[in-house]
C-alpha positions in Angstrom: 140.9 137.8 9.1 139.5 135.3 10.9 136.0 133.8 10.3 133.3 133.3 12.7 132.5 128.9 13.7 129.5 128.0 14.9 130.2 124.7 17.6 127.2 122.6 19.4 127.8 121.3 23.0 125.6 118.4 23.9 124.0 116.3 20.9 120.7 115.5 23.5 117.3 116.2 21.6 117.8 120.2 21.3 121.4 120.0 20.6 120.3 117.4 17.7 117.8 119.6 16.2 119.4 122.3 16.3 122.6 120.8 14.5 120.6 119.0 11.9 119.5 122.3 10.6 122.3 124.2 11.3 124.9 122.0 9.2 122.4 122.2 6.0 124.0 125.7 5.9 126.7 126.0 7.2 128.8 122.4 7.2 131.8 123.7 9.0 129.5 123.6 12.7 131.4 122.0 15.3 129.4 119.0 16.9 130.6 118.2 20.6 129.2 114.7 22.0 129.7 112.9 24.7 132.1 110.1 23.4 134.5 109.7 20.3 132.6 106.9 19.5 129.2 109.1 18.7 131.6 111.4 16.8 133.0 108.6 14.3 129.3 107.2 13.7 127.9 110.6 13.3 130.7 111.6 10.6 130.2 108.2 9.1 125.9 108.2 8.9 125.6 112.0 9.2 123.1 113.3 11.5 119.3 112.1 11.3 116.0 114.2 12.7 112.5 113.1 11.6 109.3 114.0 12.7 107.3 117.4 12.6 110.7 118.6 11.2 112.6 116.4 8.8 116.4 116.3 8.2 119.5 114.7 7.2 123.1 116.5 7.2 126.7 115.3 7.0 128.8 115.9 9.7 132.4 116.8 9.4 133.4 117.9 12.3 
């Protein structure tokens, strides 16, 4: 049976949003970025969104 993944292309204000909130439930979302670098800081510090909205999630992948 396979199981559905959820994946984010572009990590650009949306694609950041949309992430932040989207790994508080389901950690297993695919982040795609630009550069491996963004990737190893973003599994390292997680992904940050403050504002009007206000969110911190881990990334794994």
């Amino acid at each position: 049976m396979k199981t559905d993944r959820i994946a984010i292309v572009g990590l650009g204000a949306t694609g950041t949003v949309l992430a932040a909130a989207l790994l508080r439930n389901d950690p297993n979302t695919i982040l795609v970025g630009r550069s491996n670098d963004m990737g190893k800081t973003l599994v390292k510090e997680g992904i940050r969104v403050s504002g009007a909205l206000s969110y911190l999630a881990p990334v794994k992948n």
